[in-house]
N, C-alpha and C positions, 0 to 999 in steps of 0.2 A: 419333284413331280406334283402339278397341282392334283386337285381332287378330282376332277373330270377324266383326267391324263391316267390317275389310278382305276376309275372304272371303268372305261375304256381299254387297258390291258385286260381287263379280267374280262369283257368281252370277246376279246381275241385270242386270248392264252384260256380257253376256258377249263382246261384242267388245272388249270396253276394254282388257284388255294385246294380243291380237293387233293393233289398231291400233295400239297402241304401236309394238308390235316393227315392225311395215312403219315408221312414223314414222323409227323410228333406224335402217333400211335393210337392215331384215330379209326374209326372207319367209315365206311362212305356209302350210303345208301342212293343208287341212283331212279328214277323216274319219269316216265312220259306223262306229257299233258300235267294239265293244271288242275286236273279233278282228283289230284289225288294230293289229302291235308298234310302239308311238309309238316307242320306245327306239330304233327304227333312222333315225325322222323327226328326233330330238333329235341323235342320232348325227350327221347331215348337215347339222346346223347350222340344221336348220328350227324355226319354230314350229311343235308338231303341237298342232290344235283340234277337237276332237270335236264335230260336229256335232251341233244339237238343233234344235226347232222351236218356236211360239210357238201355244200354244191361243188364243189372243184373235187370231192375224191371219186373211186371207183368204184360205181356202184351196177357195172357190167355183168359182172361174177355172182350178182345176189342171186338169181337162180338156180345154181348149183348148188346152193347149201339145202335148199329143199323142193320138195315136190310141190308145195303153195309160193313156188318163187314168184310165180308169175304174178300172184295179187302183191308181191312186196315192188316187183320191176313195176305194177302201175300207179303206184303213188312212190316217185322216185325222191323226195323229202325221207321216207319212214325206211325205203332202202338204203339209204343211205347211214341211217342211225342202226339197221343190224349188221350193215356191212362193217361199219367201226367196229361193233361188238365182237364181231367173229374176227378182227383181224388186229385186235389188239391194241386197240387206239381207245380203247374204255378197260382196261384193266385191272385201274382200278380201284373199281366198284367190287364191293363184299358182297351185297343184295343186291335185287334191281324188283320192282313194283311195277308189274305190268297193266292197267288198269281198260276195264271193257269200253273205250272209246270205238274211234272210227276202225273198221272190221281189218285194214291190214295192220293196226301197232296192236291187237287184241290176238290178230294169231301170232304175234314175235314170241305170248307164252309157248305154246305149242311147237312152235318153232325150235326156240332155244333149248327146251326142256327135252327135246329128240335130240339135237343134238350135243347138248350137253352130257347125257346117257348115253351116247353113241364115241364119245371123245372125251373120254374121263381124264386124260392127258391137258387138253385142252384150260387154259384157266377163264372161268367163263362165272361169275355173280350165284350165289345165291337164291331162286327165282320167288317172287308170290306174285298171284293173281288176284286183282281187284275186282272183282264182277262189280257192278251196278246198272240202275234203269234208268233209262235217260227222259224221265218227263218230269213233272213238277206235282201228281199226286200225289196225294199222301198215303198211301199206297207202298209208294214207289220209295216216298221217304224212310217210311218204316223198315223195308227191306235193303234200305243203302245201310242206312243206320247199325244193321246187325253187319254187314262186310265190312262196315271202318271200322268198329268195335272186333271183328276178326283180325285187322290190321295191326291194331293196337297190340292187339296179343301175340302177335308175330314178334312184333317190334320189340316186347318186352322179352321174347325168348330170346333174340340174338342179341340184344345189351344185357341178359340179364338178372336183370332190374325190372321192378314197377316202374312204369308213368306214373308219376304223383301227381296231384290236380294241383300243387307249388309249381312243380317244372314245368306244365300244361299251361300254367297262368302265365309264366314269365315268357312262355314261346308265344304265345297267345300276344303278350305284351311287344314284344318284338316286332312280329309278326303283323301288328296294328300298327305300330309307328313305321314301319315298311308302307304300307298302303295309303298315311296318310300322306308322308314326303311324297310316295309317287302322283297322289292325288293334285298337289303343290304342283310339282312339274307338268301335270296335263292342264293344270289352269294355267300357267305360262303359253304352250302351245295354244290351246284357245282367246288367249288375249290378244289385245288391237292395240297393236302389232303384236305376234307372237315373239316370245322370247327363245325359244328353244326348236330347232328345225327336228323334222321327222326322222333322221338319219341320228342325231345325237340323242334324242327320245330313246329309239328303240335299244340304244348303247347301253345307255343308265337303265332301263328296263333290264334287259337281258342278263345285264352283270349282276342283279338281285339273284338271279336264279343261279347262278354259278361261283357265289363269294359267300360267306358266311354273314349272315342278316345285318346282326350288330355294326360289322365294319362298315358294310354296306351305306349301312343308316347313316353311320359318322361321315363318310365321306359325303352322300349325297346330303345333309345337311351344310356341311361345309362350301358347298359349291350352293346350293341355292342362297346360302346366308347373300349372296353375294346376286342375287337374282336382279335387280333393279339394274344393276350395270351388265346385263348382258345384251349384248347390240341385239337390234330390233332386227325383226327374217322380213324380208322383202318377196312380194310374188304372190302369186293365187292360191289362196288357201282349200288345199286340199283333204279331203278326208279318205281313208284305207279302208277297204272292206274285200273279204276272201279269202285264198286258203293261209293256213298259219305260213309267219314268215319269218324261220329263224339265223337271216342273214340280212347283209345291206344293199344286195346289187340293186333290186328293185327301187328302193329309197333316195340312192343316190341318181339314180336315170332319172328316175321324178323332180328331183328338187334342182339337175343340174338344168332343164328347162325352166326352171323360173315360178318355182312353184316350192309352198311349202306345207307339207305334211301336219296338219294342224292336230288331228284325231285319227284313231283308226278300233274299229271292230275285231281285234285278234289277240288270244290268250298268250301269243308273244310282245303284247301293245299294254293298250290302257287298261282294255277288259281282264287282267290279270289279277287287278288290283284296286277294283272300282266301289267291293265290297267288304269293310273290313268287319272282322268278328264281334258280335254282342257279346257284352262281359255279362254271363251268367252263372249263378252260384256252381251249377258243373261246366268245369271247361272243356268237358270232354263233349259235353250233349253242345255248347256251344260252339265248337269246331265242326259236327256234323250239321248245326242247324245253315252256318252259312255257307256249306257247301248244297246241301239242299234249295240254299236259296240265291247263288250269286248269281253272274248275268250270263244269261243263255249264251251254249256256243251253239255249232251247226250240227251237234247229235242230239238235240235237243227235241222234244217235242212238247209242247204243238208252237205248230211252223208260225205264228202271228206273233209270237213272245219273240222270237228272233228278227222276224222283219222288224217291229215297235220298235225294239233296242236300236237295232243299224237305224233308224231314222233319229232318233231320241238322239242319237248319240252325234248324227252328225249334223243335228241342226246345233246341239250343247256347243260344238265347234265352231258352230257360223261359217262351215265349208261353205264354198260357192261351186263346188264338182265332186263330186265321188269317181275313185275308178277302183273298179273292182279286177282284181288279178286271182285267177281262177286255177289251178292245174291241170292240168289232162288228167283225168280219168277223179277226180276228184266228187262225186257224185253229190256228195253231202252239198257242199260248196254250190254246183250248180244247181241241184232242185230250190234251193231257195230264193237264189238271185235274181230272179225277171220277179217276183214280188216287188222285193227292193228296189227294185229298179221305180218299180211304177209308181209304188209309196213316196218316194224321190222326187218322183215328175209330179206328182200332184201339189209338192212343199216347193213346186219350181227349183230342184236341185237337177244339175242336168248331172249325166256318168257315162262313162267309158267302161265300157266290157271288155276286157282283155280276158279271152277262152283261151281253154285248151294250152293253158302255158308253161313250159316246162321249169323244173328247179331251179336248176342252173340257167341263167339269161345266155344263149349264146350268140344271138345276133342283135347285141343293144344297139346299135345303127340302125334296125329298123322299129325297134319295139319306142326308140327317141323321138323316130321323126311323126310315130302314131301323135303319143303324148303331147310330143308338143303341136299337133295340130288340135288336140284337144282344149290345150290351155290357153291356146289362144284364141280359140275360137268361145269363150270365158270373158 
């Protein structure tokens, strides 16, 4: 199995090293979003596994499990990831870190925590709760800074053990050569001709989040060792901007018109991994500094540090279209995008606005023949 071929299962099978790691008597710390520092999960000897969801399962039933189903049924992505939870397709996870992002994966604590007290039968994580403040004062940094340092101490009660600032360093260290391989692959993507299409991108991304770092490392060096010989992507280069995308249907609609995914704007993409950690005498204040400081998602405020980035990022690409893929009910996502848009048009980037779209692609025959009137009209 070449190395591509290895990260790619682990894309698709993505409980398969976590079961491992429980198998040889590990345990498995799971998590939503990317604002929440694995480096300190790793640190404590855990598996950390970022949570996703599955567009092909059932996510009808989420509103019977609680009386806020309705905010879980309208961002049908994040129902998805409690409908696994409750039904046994995440089992197992020992903890899970629920972290104060976009307002329905912040009540999955509330959520879970009912009914995990209500169904003690039930085998269900673990829970803590991340609060934090989603701006860039300092302010805001001081009082993040005391709930990861709460984290931390979680994290030392269920391993245990201290975090050493030895094991903090070497995660730290890890955790750096992660971001810079990934850094490697997004400059293939940006290069003329790109080396790497947007559909294979998000593989090798995703699988970071779901395999244990080091292996990770190994392999994706092993396949880019080999970069110079990967055939050149033909087609118009496109850049991704919109709600988080933890699957390929979108990807592959896109690039099967003749286009390919150069960059994209999402904490399942490039922005994952865009800022790697300062080596500073504490590695504990330097894992909160670059979380205080990496690049803005869409709960971010103030709203101009998100438009800059989505422009920044997709001229760095040399896009020649943006299309922004948006979900229904996704509010974050929509207040900022007619910014972006206009910031676009004025760098002469033109974009497609695909609204109101749901998780699952179910009518790609018609969402194909949009796109490709887009790209052609490019």
């Amino acid at each position: 199995m070449s190395a591509f071929e290895a990260l790619k299962k682990h894309y698709i099978q993505r409980d398969l090293a976590a079961r491992q790691w429980k198998t040889d008597g590990g345990k498995v710390v799971g998590y939503f979003c990317d604002n929440v520092p694995e480096e300190f999960i790793s640190a404590a000897g855990f598996f950390p596994l970022r949570l996703s969801g599955d567009p092909n399962g059932d996510t009808a039933k989420v509103g019977n499990y609680s009386e806020e189903g309705n905010v879980f049924s309208r961002e049908a992505f994040v129902a998805s990831m409690l409908h696994m939870i409750l039904n046994g397709r995440y089992d197992y996870l020992d903890y899970l870190i629920i972290p104060h992002a976009r307002d329905s994966v912040h009540r999955m604590y509330t959520t879970l925590k009912r009914y995990k007290d209500g169904n003690p039968s039930l085998k269900l994580p673990e829970l803590f709760y991340l609060d934090n403040l989603h701006t860039f004062f300092y302010s805001a940094g001081i009082y993040n800074n005391r709930r990861w340092i709460e984290l931390k101490s979680r994290l030392e009660q269920w391993s245990g053990q201290s975090i050493s600032n030895e094991k903090l360093s070497q995660a730290i260290d890890i955790s750096n050569e992660s971001k810079s391989l990934l850094k490697k692959l997004a400059d293939l993507r940006a290069s003329d001709p790109p080396r790497v299409s947007g559909v294979e991108a998000l593989q090798v991304i995703g699988s970071s989040m779901f395999m244990p770092k080091e292996k990770h490392n190994a392999l994706l060096k092993e396949w880019l060792s080999n970069a110079e010989n990967l055939p050149a992507k033909q087609g118009v280069r496109l850049f991704m901007e919109g709600s988080p995308l933890d699957h390929l249907q979108l990807y592959e609609i896109i690039e099967s018109c003749g286009a390919t995914i150069v960059g994209e704007d999402s904490c399942w993409g490039n922005r994952s991994s865009d800022v790697p950690i300062e080596k500073l005498n504490d590695p504990t204040e330097a894992v909160m500094a670059r979380h205080n400081s990496k690049s803005p998602c869409t709960r971010m405020f103030p709203l101009s540090r998100r438009v800059d980035y989505c422009l920044q990022s997709a001229l760095a690409a040399k896009a020649q279209g943006v299309i922004f893929n948006v979900f229904k009910y996704d509010e974050m996502q929509a207040w900022e995008t007619p910014d972006e848009i206009k910031v676009l048009k004025e760098k002469g980037i033109p974009s497609l606005y695909l609204k109101d779209q749901p998780y699952q692609i179910s009518q790609p025959g018609v969402l194909k023949e949009k796109i490709s009137e887009f790209i052609q009209g490019l």
